[in-house]
C-alpha positions as CSV (number, residue, x, y, z in Angstrom):
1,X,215.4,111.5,62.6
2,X,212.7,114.3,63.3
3,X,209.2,112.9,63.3
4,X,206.6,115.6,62.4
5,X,203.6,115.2,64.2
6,X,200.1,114.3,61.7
7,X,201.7,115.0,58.3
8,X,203.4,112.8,55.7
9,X,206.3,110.6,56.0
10,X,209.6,112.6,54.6
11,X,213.1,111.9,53.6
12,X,215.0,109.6,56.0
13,X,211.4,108.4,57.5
14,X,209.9,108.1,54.1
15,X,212.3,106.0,53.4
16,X,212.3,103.9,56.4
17,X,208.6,103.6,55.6
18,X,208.8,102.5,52.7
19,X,211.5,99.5,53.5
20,X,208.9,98.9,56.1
21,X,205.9,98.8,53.5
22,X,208.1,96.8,51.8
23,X,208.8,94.4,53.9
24,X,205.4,93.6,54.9
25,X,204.1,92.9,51.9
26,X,207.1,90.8,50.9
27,X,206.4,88.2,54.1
28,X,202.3,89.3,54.3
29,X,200.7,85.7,53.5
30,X,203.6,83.7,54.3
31,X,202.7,82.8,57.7
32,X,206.4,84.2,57.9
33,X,206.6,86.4,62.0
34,X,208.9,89.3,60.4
35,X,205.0,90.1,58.1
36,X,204.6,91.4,62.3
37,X,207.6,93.4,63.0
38,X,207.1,95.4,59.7
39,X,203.8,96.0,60.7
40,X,205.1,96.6,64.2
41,X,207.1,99.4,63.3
42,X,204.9,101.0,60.9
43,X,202.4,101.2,63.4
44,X,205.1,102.6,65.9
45,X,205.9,105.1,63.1
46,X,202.0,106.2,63.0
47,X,202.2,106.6,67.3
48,X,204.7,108.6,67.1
49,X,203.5,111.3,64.6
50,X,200.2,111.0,66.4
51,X,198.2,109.5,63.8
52,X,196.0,106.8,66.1
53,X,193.3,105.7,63.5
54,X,196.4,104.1,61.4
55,X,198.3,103.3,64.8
56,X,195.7,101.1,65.7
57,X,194.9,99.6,62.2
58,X,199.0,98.8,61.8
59,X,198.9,96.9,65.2
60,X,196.1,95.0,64.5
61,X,198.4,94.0,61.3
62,X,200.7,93.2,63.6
63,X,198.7,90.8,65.4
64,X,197.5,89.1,62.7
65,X,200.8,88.0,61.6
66,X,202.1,87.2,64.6
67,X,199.1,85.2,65.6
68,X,199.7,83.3,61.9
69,X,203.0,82.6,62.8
70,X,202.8,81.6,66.5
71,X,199.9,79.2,65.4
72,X,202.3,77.2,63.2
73,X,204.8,77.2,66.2
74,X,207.5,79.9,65.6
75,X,208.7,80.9,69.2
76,X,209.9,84.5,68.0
77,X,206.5,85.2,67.2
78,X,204.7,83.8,70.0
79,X,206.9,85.9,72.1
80,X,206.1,89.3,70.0
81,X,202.4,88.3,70.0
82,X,201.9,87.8,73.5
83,X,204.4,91.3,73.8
84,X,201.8,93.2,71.6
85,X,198.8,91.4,73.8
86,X,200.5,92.7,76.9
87,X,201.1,96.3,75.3
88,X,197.2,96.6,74.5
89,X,196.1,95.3,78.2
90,X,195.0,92.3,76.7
91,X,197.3,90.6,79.9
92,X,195.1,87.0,80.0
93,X,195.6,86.5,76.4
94,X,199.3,87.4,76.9
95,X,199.7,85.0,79.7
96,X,198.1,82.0,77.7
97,X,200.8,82.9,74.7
98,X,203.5,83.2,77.5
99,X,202.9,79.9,78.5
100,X,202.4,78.5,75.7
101,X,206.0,79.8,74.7
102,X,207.5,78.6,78.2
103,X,206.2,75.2,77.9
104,X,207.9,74.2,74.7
105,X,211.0,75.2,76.7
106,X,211.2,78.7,75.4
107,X,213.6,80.4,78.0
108,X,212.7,83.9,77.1
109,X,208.9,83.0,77.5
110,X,209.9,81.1,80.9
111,X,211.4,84.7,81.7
112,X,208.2,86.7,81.1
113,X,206.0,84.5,82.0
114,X,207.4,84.6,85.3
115,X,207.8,88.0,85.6
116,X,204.2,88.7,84.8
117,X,203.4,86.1,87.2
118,X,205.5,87.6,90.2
119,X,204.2,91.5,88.7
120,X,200.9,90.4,89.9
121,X,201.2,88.5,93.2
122,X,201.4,85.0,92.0
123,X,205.0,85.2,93.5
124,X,205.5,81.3,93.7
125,X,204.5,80.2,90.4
126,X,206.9,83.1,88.6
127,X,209.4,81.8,91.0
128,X,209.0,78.5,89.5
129,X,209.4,79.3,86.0
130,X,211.9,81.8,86.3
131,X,213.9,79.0,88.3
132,X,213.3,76.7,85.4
133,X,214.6,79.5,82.8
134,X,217.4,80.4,84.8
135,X,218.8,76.9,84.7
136,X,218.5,77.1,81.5
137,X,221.2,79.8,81.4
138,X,218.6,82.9,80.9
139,X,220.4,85.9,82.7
140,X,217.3,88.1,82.7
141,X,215.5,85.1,85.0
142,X,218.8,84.7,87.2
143,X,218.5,88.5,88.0
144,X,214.6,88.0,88.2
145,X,215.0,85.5,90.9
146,X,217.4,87.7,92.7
147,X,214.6,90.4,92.5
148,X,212.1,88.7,94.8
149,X,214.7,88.0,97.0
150,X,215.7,91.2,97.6
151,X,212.1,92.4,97.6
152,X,211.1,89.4,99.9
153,X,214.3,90.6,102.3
154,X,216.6,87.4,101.4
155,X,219.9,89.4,101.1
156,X,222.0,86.5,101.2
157,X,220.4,84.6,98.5
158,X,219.5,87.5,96.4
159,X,223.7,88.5,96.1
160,X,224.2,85.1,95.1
161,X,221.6,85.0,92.3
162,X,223.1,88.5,91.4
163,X,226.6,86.7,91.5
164,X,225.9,84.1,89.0
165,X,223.7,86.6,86.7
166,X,226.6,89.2,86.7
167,X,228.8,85.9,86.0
168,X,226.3,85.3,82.7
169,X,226.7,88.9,81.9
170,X,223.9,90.8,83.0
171,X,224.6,94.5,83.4
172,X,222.1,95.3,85.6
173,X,222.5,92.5,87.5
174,X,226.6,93.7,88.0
175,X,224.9,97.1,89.0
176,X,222.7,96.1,91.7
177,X,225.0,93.7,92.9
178,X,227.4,96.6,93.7
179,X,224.7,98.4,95.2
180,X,224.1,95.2,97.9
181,X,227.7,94.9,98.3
182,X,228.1,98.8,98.8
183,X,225.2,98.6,101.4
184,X,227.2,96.3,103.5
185,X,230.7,98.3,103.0
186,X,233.0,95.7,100.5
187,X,233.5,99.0,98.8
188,X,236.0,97.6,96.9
189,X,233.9,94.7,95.1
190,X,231.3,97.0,94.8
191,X,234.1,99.6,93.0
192,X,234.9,96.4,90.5
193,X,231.1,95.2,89.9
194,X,230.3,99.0,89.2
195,X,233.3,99.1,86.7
196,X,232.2,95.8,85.5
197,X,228.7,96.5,84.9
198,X,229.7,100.4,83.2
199,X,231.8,98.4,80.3
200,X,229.1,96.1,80.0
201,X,226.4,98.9,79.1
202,X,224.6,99.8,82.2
203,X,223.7,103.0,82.2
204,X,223.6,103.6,85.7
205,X,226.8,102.4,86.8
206,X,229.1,105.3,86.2
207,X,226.9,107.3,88.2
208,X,226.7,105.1,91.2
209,X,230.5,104.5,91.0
210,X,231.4,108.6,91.5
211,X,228.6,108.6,94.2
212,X,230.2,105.6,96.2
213,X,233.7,107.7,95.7
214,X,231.9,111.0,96.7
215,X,230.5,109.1,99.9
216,X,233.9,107.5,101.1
217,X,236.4,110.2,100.2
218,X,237.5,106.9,98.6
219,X,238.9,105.9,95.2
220,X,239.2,101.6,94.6
């Protein structure tokens, strides 16, 4: 779909408009979170053909809904409204909606709460919740918690985080478990976790699976 920049909605994107339009005024007023992701991607629509005044007015829609709808305790929402907050800068207001998310045992808000945490230096208290949701079975935190071991220098532990995240189906964490096990030569796992993490979507793993071949002479 072609997007032309400052004029009118047309065909395909007049249409999506439209079911957009549609679909906030449907859930508008009934506290229901999807009022948000209408006006979510209405206001993406308005970015994207450079319209700002009704960008800005669409994501304040946006909040509004999702705001309604995390107030009455619907985790999807709390997690788009602190997502939106985070998007605008508004990072301590993000945080508080984050938390509030990852203390009603919210495994996705445990996640990014603990990655904003660890983003800006507060390295033990992200470690903590990102611990918490990747007990809970949250890939994304399994592979987060690998991430500060491998940035702390822990290679040992970060490959076994990676391990049990690739286990959960991670495709990135299959990809940069390759890349550790290339780095200390078990070519041959990191040939299958390449393969591995290539049929499970990564889009870097086909690449880095020619290069390791192009750097031993090697096919596994």
């Amino acid at each position: 779909m072609v997007l032309a920049h400052g004029r009118p909605p047309t065909g395909e994107a007049a249409d999506l408009m439209e079911q957009a339009r549609t679909g906030w005024e449907a859930a508008a007023g009934t506290g229901d979170y999807t009022a948000g992701n209408a006006a979510s991607g209405i206001s993406e629509y308005f970015r994207v053909t450079g319209d700002e005044r009704r960008q800005a007015e669409w994501k304040s829609r946006a909040e509004a809904a999702y705001q309604t709808a995390a107030g009455r305790g619907d985790a999807e929402a709390r997690t788009a409204l602190a997502n939106l907050l985070a998007d605008l800068g508004r990072l301590e207001e993000a945080e508080r909606w984050w938390r509030a998310g990852a203390e009603a045992k919210d495994d996705l808000a445990m996640y990014q709460l603990g990655s904003h945490l660890v983003q800006h230096g507060r390295t033990k208290d992200g470690l903590r919740w990102l611990h918490r949701s990747a007990r809970l079975g949250n890939a994304l935190s399994v592979g987060g918690v690998a991430q500060v071991h491998i940035d702390e220098g822990r290679i040992g532990r970060a490959k076994w985080w990676l391990r049990v995240a690739a286990r959960l189906g991670s495709p990135r964490a299959m990809n940069n478990l390759a890349i550790l096990l290339k780095e200390q030569g078990s070519y041959i796992s990191a040939a299958h976790w390449y393969r591995q993490a290539d049929e499970a979507g990564d889009p870097r793993a086909a690449y880095n699976l020619r290069i390791l071949h192009q750097d031993t002479g090697r096919f596994f």
